[in-house]
C-alpha positions as CSV (number, residue, x, y, z in Angstrom):
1,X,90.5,-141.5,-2.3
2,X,88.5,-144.9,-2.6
3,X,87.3,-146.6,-5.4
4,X,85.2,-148.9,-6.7
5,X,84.8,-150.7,-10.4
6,X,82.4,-153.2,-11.1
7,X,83.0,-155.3,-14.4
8,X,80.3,-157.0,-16.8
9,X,82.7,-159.2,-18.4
10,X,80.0,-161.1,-20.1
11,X,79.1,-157.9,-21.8
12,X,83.3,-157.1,-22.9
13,X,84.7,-158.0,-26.1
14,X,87.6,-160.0,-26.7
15,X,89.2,-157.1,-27.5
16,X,88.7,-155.1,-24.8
17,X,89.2,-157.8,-22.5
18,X,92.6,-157.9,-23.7
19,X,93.4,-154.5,-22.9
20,X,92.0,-155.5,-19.4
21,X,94.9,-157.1,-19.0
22,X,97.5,-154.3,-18.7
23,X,96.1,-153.2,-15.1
24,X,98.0,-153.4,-12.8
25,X,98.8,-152.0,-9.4
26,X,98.3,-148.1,-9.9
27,X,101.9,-147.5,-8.2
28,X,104.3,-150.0,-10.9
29,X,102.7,-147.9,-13.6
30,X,103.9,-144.1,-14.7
31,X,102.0,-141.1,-14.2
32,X,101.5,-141.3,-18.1
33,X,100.4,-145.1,-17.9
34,X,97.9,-144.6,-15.6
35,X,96.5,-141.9,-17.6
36,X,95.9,-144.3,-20.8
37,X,94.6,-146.8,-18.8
38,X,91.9,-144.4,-16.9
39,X,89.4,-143.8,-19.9
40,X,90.1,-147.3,-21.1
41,X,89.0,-148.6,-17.3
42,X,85.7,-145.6,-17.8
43,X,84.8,-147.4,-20.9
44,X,85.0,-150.7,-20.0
45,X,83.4,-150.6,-16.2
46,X,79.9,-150.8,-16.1
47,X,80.2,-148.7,-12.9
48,X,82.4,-146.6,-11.6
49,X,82.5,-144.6,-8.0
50,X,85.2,-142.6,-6.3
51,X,85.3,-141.3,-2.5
52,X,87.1,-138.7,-1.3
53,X,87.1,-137.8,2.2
54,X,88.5,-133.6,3.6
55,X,91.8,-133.5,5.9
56,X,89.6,-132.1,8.4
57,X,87.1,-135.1,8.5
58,X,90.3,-137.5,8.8
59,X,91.9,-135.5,11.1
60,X,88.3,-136.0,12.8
61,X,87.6,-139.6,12.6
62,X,91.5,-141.3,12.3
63,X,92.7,-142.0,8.5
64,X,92.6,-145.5,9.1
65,X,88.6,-145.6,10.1
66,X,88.4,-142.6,7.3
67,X,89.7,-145.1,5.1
68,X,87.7,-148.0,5.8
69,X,84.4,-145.9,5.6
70,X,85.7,-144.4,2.3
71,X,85.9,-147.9,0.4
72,X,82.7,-149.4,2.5
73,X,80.8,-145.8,0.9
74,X,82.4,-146.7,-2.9
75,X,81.5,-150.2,-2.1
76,X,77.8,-149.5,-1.7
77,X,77.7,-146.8,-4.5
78,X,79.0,-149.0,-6.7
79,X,77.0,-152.4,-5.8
80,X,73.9,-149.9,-5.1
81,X,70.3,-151.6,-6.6
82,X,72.2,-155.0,-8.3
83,X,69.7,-157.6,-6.7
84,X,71.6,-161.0,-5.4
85,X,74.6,-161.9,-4.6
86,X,78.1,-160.2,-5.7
87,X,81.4,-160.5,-4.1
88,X,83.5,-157.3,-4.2
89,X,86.7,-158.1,-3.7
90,X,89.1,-155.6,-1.6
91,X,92.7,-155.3,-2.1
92,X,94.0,-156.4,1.2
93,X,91.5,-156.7,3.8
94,X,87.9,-156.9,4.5
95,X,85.9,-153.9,5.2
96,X,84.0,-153.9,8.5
97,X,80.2,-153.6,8.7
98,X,79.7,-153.9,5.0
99,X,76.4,-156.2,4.1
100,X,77.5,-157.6,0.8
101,X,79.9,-161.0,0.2
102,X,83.5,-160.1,0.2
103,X,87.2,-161.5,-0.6
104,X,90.2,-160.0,0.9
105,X,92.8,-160.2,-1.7
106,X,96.5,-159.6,-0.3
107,X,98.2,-157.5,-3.4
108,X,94.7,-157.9,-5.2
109,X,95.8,-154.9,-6.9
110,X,98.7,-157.1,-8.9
111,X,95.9,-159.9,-9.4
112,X,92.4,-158.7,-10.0
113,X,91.5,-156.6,-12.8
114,X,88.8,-154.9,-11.1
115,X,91.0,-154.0,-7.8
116,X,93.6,-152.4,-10.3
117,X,91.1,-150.6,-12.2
118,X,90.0,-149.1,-8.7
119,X,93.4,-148.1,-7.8
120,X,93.8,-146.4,-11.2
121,X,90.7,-144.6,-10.9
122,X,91.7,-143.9,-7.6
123,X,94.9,-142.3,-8.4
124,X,94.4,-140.5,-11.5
125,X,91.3,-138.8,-9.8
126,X,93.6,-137.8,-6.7
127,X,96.8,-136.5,-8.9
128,X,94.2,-134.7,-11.1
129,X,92.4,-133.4,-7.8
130,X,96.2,-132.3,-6.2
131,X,97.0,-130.6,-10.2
132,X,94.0,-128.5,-9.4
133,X,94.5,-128.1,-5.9
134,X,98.2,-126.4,-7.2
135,X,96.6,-123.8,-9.0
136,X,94.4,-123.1,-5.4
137,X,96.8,-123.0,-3.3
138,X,100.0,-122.0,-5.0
139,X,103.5,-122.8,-2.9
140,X,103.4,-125.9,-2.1
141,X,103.7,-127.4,-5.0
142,X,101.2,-130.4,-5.0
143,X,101.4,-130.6,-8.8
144,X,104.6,-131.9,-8.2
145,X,104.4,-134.2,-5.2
146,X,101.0,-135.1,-5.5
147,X,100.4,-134.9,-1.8
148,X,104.0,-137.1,-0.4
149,X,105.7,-136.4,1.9
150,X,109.1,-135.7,-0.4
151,X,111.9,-132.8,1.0
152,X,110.5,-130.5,-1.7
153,X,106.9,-130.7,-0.2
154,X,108.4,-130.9,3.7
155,X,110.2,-128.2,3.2
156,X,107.5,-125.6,1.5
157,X,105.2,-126.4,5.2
158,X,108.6,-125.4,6.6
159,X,108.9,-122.5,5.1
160,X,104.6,-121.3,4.3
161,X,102.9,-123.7,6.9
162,X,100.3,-125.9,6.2
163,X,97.8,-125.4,3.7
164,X,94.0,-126.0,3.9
165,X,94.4,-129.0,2.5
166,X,96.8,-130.2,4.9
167,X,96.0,-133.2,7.6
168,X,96.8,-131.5,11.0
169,X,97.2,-134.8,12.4
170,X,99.6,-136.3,10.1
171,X,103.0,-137.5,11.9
172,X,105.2,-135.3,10.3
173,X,109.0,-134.5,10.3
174,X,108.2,-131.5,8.5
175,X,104.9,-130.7,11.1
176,X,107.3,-130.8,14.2
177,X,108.3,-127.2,13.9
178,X,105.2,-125.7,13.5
179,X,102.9,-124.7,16.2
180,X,99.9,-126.8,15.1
């Protein structure tokens, strides 16, 4: 999952500006954190996108470049018809062949409201997606694991295979058994 969130903090109260500042990076907050702080980030963002790419198109194209053209597309959705100049700001690195201003922020997520708001969106929408995805594809429990790689999730491929919704080209201790 990629997201994007753009701000109008002209356009926030003092109040909700506040707020604003519990975000943080998506992964030093609880599962139940990161739920308060989604519909807070909804009503606060004057735009929101998500982008969410299929195992077989990363098996495809490579995660990393799968990745990159996941945050360029949430990018541009979430920039699309604003007229001059805005710098989006990416946690970590610049994005390749995207045609707007940008500032790589190393841990941006820890220091830019609007990166941690993206990686809040980002992760509630993908545990939420993976909660669904357990009632779909019962066995491998991706309610639980939310798509890690822990010894409860290695060891249901062991035992079921993968799923649909597994990457075939993931580098797996738990793939190596399996005739892939």
């Amino acid at each position: 999952m990629a997201a994007g969130v753009l701000f109008d903090y002209e356009a926030l109260s003092t109040r909700e500006l506040r707020l604003l500042g519990a975000l943080n990076d998506s992964k030093q907050h609880t599962p139940e954190a990161r739920e308060e702080l989604y519909p807070l980030v909804l009503r606060c963002a004057a735009r929101v996108t998500v982008i969410s790419r299929c195992a077989a198109g990363i098996d495809a194209r490579g995660l990393h470049n799968t990745n990159l053209a996941a945050l360029r597309d949430a990018l541009r959705s979430v920039t699309a018809g604003i007229g001059g100049e805005v710098l989006c700001l990416v946690d970590g690195f610049s994005v390749p062949e995207f045609e707007r201003p940008q500032r790589a922020i190393v841990d941006g997520d820890a220091t830019s409201a609007a990166i941690a708001a993206a990686s809040i969106v980002a992760k509630v929408t993908r545990d939420r997606y993976m909660r669904h995805a357990d009632d779909l594809h019962p066995g491998w429990g991706f309610a639980e694991h939310v798509g890690y790689s822990t010894p409860d999730h290695r060891e249901a491929i062991a035992s079921q295979g993968v799923s649909p919704l597994h990457r075939l080209s993931f580098q797996s201790l738990a793939y190596q058994q399996l005739a892939l």
